[in-house]
C-alpha positions, 0 to 999 in steps of 0.5 A, spaced: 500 500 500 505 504 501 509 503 494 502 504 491 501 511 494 509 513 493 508 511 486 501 515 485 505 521 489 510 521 484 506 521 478 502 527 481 509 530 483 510 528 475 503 531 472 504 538 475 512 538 473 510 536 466 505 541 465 509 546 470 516 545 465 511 546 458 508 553 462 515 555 464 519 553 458 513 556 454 513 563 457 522 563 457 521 561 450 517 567 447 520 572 452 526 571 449 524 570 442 518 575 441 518 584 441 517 586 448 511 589 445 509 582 442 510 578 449 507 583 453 500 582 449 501 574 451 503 576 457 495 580 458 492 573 455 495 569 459 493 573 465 486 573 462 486 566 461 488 564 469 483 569 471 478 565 466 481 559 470 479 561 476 471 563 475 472 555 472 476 552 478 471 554 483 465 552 478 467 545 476 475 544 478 474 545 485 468 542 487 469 536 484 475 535 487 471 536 493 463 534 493 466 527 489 470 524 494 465 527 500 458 525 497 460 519 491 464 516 493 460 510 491 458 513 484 464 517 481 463 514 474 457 515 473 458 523 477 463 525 473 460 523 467 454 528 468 459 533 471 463 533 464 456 535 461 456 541 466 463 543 464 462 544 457 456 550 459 461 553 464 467 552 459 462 555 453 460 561 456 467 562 459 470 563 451 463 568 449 466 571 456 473 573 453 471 574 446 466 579 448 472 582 453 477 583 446 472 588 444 472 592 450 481 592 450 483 599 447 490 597 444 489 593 437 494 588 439 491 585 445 484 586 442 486 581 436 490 577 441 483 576 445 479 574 440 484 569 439 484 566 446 477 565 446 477 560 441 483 558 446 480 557 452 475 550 451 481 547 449 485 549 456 479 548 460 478 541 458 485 540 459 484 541 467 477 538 466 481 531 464 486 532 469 482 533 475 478 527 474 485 522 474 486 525 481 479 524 483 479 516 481 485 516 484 488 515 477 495 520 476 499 517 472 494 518 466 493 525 468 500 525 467 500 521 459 495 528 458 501 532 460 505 529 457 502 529 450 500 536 450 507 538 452 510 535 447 504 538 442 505 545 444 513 546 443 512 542 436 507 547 433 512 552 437 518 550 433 514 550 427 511 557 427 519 559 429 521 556 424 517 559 418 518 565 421 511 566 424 512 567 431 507 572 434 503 572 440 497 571 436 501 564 433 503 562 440 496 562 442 494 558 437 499 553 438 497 553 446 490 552 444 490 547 439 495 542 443 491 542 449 485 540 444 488 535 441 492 533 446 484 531 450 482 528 445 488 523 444 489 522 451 481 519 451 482 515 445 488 512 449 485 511 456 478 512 455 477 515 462 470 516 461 469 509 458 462 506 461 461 511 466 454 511 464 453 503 465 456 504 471 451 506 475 444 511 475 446 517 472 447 523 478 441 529 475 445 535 472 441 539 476 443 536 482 450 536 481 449 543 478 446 546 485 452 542 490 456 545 485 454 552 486 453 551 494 460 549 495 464 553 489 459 560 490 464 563 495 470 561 491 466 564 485 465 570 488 473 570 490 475 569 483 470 576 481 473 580 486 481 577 486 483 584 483 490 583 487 492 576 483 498 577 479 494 576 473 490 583 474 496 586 476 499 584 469 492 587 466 493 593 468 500 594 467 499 593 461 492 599 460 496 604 466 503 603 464 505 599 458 505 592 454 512 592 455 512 592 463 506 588 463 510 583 459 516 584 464 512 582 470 510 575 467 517 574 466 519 575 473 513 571 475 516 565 471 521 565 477 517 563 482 512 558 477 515 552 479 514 553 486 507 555 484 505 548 480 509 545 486 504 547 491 497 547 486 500 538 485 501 538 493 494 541 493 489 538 488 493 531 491 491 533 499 484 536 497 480 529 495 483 525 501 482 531 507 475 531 505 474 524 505 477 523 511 473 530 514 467 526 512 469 520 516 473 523 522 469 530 522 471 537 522 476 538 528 481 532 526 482 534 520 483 541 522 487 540 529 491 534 525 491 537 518 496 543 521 503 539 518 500 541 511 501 548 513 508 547 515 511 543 510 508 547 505 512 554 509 518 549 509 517 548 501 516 555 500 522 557 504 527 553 502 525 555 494 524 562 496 531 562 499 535 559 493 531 563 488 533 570 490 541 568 492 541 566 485 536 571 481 541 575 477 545 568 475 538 565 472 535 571 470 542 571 465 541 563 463 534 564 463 533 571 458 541 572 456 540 579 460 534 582 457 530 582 464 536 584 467 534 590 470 529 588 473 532 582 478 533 588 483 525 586 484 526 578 486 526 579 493 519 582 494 517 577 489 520 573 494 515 575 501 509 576 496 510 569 494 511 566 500 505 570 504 501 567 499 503 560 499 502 560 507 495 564 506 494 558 500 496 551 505 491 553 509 485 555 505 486 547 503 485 545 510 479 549 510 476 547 503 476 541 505 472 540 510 466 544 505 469 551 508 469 556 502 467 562 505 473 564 507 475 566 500 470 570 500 472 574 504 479 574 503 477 575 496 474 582 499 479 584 502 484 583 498 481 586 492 480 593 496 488 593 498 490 590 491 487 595 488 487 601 492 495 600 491 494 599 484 491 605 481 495 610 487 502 606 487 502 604 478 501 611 476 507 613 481 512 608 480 510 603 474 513 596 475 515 596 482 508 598 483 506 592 481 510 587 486 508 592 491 500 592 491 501 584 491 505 585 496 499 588 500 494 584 497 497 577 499 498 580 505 491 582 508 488 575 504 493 571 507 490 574 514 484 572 513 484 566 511 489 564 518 484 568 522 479 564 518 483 557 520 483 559 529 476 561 528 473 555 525 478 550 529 476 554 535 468 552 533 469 546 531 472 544 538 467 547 542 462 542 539 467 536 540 467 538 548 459 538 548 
């Protein structure tokens, strides 16, 4: 049993590396490769796509890795099965979204780049659709067979567009978003993950599905509307209040601390269905009281990463951009305490969505949107990038003090009803 857990852990660990090192290795590539112009237009549709991401997180992503385990452990089949039927009316309506965005954007460049991720964005979201069910089935070695293939798709049809010379920001995004497509549909006819789910067992109502869904994923879908301190707005707004090239100049430096980022998602999606399960078994108090080690081993992790990254910022901004980010590396330790901040805040927002607490990210969306964008609009117009890493600063700050005051409050309620 422990060599299969060690190996399912390892897979886990080697999905999120895969898809970290494409998203990575993607985001250097084009840096490198396009005008600063050019990349900071990607830079802003890759940004609208997380925060895109986000709304479908907190719609499908989340409450499947949640309700699934806790409320079908019996019937997952034929539960994922309809919850794929809901994810493609959430995932439509995210594209009509984006492409209505790409109307409302003031510079050209971005505008026809947007209209281009809309096309992008079904391809994407089934991707983490596809994924995310390999980790309730407990099955992440095929999660990993999906990564693996739309990794090795996206820098075939990278290569291809720069060896014609039709690498653009658009192009890129075309590439990205036809290698997830294509990648889905291959990983399905190579595993079949949803084969016979249907004659599994009584097919769950969408309906009913739908309403778990909104009852547990309501708070996080607020939080995402109102995440206005999230890098990805930041990025945004470089880019309408200062420049594309700042703009561009921020996701760069953000790919530093990427990894880190994927490293800490994986931990997450893999703990997330087992401490819900286990809350169901065991109750609220246990998991939150016995849960702490998640926390501190996720402040180990991100310490130790954070430590090396700023010791070593200027070297790697050499090998990684050949010194064309060089005069932003002065930045990489307040990057450092934004991401640290927000990777304590993120550890235990897993305890407490575990057992079915997604209130908090509401409130932590509220507070750090108010500090992220009072900060923003004040402090980008006075001192442009910095400004930036700045009001993420703040917003992770005050989210993060939310979220563990959140944690005190639920762990002292909960043990007040385990005395009685």
């Amino acid at each position: 049993m422990l060599r299969s857990m060690l190996s399912k852990v390892a897979a886990s660990v080697a999905d999120q590396g895969v898809a970290s090192a494409t998203n990575f290795l993607l985001n250097i590539f084009l840096a490198r490769w396009l005008l600063p112009r050019e990349y900071g237009a990607y830079s802003v549709c890759w940004s609208v796509l997380l925060v895109m991401a986000g709304f479908h997180n907190a719609l499908i992503l989340e409450p499947m890795s949640v309700v699934g385990p806790a409320e079908y452990q019996g019937r997952l089949n034929p539960y994922l099965f309809t919850n794929s039927r809901l994810n493609w009316l959430v995932i439509l309506l995210l594209a009509m979204i984006t492409f209505i965005a790409g109307f409302a954007y003031c510079q050209d460049t971005v505008r026809v780049a947007l209209f281009v991720l809309a096309a992008c964005v079904p391809g994407y979201l089934l991707l983490l659709v596809a994924r995310r069910q390999q980790y309730v089935l407990n099955q992440p070695v095929r999660a990993l067979r999906l990564s693996v293939i739309c990794s090795c798709l996206v820098f075939v049809l990278i290569w291809i567009a720069r060896a014609t010379g039709r690498l653009s920001a658009l192009t890129a995004l075309a590439a990205f978003g036809m290698a997830c497509s294509f990648g889905v549909w291959f990983g399905a006819l190579w595993f079949a993950a949803m084969a016979g789910s249907k004659a599994a067992g009584a097919l769950v109502p969408m309906s009913e599905i739908a309403r778990q869904h909104w009852r547990y994923g309501k708070w996080l879908f607020a939080s995402a509307l109102l995440a206005m301190g999230t890098p990805d707005v930041q990025t945004i707004l470089l880019s309408t209040l200062v420049d594309l090239k700042s703009a561009g100049a921020l996701r760069a430096l953000m790919n530093f601390v990427l990894p880190l980022s994927q490293l800490l998602t994986v931990l997450s999606i893999y703990a997330l269905p087992r401490l819900a399960s286990r809350s169901k078994r065991w109750g609220t108090h246990r998991v939150l009281k016995q849960g702490i080690l998640f926390p501190a081993a996720i402040t180990a992790i991100t310490g130790v990463y954070l430590a090396v990254l700023t010791g070593f910022a200027p070297q790697l901004e050499r090998l990684l951009y050949g010194g064309k980010m060089q005069s932003y590396v002065q930045w990489v330790p307040l990057l450092a305490a934004s991401a640290l901040i927000s990777g304590v805040g993120w550890s235990f927002s897993t305890l407490l969505r575990a057992v079915q607490e997604s209130r908090h990210q509401f409130i932590a969306g509220i507070t750090g949107s108010a500090v992220g964008i009072a900060c923003a609009f004040y402090l980008l117009r006075r001192m442009g990038f910095p400004g930036a890493l700045w009001s993420m600063l703040a917003a992770n700050t005050s989210s993060a003090l939310v979220i563990a005051g959140s944690y005190l409050w639920l762990l002292k309620n909960a043990s007040k009803r385990v005395t009685v």
